[in-house]
C-alpha positions as CSV (number, residue, x, y, z in Angstrom):
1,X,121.5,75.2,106.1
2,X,120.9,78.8,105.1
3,X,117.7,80.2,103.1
4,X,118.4,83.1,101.8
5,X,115.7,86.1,101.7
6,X,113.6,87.5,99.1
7,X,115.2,90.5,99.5
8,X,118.8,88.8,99.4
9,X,117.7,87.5,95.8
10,X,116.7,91.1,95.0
11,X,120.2,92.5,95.6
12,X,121.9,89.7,93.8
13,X,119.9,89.7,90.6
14,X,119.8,93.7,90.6
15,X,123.8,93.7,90.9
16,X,124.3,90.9,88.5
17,X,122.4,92.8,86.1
18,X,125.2,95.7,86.5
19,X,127.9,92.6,85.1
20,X,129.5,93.0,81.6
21,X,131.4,89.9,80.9
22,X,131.5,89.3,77.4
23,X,133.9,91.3,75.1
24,X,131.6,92.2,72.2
25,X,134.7,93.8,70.3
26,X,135.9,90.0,69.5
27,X,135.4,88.6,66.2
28,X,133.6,85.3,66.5
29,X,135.5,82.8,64.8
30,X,133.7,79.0,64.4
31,X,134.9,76.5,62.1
32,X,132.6,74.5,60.0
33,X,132.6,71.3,61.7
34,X,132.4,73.0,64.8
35,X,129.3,75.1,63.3
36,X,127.4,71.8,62.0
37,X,127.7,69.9,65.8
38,X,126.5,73.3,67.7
39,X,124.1,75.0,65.4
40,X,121.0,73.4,65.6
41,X,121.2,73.1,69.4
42,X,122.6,76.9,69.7
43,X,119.8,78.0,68.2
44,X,117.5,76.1,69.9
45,X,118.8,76.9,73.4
46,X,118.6,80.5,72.3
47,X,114.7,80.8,71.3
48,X,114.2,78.6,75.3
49,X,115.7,81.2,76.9
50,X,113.6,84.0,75.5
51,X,110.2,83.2,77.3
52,X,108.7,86.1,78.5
53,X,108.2,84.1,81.7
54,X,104.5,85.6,82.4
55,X,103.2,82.2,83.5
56,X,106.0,81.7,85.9
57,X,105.5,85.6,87.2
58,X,102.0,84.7,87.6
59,X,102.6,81.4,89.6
60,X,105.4,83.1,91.6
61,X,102.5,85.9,92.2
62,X,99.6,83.8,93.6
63,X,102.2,82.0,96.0
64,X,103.7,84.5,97.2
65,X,100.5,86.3,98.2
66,X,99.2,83.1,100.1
67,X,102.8,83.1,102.1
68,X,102.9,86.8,102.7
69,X,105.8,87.3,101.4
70,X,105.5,91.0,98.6
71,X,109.5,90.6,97.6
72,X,109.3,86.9,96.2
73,X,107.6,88.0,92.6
74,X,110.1,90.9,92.4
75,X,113.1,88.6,92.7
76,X,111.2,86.1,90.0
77,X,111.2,89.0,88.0
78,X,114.5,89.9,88.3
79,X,115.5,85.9,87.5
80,X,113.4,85.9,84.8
81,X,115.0,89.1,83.3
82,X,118.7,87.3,83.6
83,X,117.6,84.4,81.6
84,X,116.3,86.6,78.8
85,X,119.8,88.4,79.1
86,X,121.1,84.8,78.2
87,X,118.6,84.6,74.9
88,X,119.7,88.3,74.0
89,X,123.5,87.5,73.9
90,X,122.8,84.1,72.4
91,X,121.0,85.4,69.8
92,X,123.9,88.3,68.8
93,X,126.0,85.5,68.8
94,X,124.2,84.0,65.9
95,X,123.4,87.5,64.3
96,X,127.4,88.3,64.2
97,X,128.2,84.7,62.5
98,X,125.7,85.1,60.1
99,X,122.7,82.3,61.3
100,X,119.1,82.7,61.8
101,X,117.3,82.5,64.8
102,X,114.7,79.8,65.3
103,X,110.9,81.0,65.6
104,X,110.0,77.7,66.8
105,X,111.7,74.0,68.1
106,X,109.6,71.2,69.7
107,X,111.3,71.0,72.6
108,X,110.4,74.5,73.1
109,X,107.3,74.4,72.2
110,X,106.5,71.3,74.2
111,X,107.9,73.1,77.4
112,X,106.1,76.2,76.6
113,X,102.6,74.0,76.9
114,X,103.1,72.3,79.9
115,X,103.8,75.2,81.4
116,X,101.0,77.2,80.1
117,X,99.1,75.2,82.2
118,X,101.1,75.2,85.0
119,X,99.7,77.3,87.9
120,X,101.7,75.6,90.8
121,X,104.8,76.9,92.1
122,X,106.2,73.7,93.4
123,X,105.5,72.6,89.9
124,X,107.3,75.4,88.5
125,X,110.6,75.3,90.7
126,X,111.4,71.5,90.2
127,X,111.0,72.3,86.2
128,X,113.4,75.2,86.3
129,X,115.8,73.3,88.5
130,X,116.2,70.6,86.2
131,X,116.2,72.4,83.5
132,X,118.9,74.6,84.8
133,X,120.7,71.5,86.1
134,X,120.4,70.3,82.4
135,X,121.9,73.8,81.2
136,X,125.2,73.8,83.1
137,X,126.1,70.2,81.3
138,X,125.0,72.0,77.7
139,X,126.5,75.3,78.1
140,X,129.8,73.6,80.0
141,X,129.7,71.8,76.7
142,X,129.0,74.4,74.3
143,X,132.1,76.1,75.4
144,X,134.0,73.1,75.0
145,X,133.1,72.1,71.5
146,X,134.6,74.8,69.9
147,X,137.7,77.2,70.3
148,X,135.9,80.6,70.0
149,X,136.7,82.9,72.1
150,X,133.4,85.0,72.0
151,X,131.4,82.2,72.5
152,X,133.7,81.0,75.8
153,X,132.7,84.3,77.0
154,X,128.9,83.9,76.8
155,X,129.0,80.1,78.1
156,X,131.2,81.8,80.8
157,X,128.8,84.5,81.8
158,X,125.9,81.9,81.7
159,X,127.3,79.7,83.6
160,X,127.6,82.3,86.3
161,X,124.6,83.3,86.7
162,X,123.4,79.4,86.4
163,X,125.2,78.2,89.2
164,X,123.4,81.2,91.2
165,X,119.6,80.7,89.8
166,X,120.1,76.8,91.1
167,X,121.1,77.7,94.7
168,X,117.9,80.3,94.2
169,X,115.7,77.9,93.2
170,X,116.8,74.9,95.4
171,X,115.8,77.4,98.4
172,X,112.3,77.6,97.4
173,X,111.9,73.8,96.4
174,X,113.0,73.3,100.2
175,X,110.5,75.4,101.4
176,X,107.9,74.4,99.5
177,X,108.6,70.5,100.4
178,X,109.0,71.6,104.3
179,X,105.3,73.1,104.3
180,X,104.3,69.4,103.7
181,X,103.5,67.8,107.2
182,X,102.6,64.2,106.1
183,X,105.6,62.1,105.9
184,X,104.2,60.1,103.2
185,X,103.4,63.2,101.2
186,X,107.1,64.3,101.9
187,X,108.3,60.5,100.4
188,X,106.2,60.8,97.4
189,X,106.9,64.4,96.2
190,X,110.5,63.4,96.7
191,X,110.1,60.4,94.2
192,X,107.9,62.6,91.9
193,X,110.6,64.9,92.0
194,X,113.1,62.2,91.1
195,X,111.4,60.3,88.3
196,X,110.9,63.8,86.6
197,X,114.6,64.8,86.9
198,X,115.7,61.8,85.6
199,X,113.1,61.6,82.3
200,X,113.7,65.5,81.7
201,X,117.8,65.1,81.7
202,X,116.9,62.0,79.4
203,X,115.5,64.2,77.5
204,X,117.6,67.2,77.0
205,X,120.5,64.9,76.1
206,X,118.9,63.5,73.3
207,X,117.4,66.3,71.7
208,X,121.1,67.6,72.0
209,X,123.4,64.7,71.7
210,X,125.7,65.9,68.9
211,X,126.4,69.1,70.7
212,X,127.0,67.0,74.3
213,X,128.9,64.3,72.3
214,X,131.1,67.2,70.6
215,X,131.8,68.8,73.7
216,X,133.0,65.8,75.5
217,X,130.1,64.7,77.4
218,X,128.9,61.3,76.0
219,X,125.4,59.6,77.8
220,X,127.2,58.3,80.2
221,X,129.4,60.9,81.8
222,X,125.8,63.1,81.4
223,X,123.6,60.8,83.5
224,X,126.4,60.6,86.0
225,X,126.3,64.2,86.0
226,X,122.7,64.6,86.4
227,X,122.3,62.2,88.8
228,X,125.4,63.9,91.4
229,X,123.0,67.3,90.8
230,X,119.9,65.0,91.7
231,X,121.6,64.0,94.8
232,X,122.4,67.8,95.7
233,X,119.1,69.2,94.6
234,X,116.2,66.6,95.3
235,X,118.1,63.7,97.5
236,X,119.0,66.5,100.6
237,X,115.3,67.1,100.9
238,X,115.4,63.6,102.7
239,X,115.4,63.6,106.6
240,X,119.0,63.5,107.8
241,X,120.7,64.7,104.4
242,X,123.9,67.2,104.6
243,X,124.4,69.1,101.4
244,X,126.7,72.0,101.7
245,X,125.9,74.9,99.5
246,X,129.1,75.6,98.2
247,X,129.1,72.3,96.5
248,X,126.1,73.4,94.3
249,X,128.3,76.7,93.5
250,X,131.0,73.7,91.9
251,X,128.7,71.8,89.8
């Protein structure tokens, strides 16, 4: 199974950055049913994806020092810097229809204080992975609950660069989980890893269920979701399991 470099994840994030896929010239156009089931979680979505990610850098910092390896907070950096591009055209999205951005939601603000205190990398990469997992069900769904163009765009773009940040980030979880040598510690980082996946999907789906529901994806067709991504993402840390990377390219 390949693990790519540091430096790989340097050259991606540096030529996605060079990327324009969004047409800004289009006229956003939303109808008012559509504007009352994706609002509140648009704008919500937006103000996550703004962090300045200076915990995470910090985290990514301290690891990469005790592994030796300089490139690793330079490609955080870089991943960090896509996800604010996701907040920046987010947030011109609700600028050009006309609605305010939030300066404060309690899902963000609960995330933003666990990880204030989180200093642990392996921590870290099991968050963002579920939390990305989460994203490509939301934004798959934000593009499919209404018929603006403009918005397609931006759920297209992000979902590009999503399907990349998981692959990056399921790399590091696997190397984090290899440098444990007790079996038993393997067995119960990979139910930790589990239970949190599970509760944290749970989660996102109910602080956004009108979006997911107006989209087309109901708590069920989520969880099953969620739990094939688990599977990819968590359940191929397991002795013997065959996940082929491509597939995580198709989720």
């Amino acid at each position: 199974m390949t693990t790519h470099t540091s430096e790989y994840w340097v050259d991606h994030f540096s030529r996605s950055a060079t990327q324009q896929r969004v047409d800004w010239n289009l006229v956003p156009a939303i109808t008012a049913e559509e504007r009352r089931n994706v609002l509140r979680s648009l704008q919500a979505w937006q103000l996550g994806e703004t962090s300045d990610g200076a915990h995470l850098l910090r985290a990514a910092t301290r690891y990469a020092e005790d592994i030796g390896d300089p490139e690793y907070p330079h490609a955080v950096r870089l991943f960090i810097a896509e996800e604010q591009k996701h907040g920046r055209h987010l947030g011109r999205y609700l600028d050009a229809i006309g609605e305010p951005r939030l300066t404060a939601d309690w899902g963000d603000t609960l995330f933003r204080r666990v990880r204030y205190f989180n200093t642990s990398m392996e921590l870290w990469t099991i968050a963002v992975i579920t939390v990305e997992s989460a994203a490509q069900i939301f934004y798959r769904a934000l593009r499919d609950a209404t018929g603006c163009e403009l918005l397609t765009q931006i759920c297209t773009d992000i979902l590009i660069d999503e399907a990349a940040h998981i692959v990056f980030q399921s790399e590091r979880l696997r190397i984090i989980f290899q440098q444990r040598k007790d079996p038993a510690a393997r067995r119960l980082a990979y139910h930790a890893y589990s239970v949190f996946f599970r509760a944290t999907g749970l989660l996102v789906w109910l602080a956004h269920r009108r979006l997911f529901r107006a989209g087309g994806v109901p708590l069920r067709t989520y969880l099953r979701a969620m739990n094939r991504k688990r599977r990819l993402l968590v359940g191929r840390l397991l002795p013997g399991a065959m996940w082929a990377e491509k597939s995580l390219l198709r989720r």
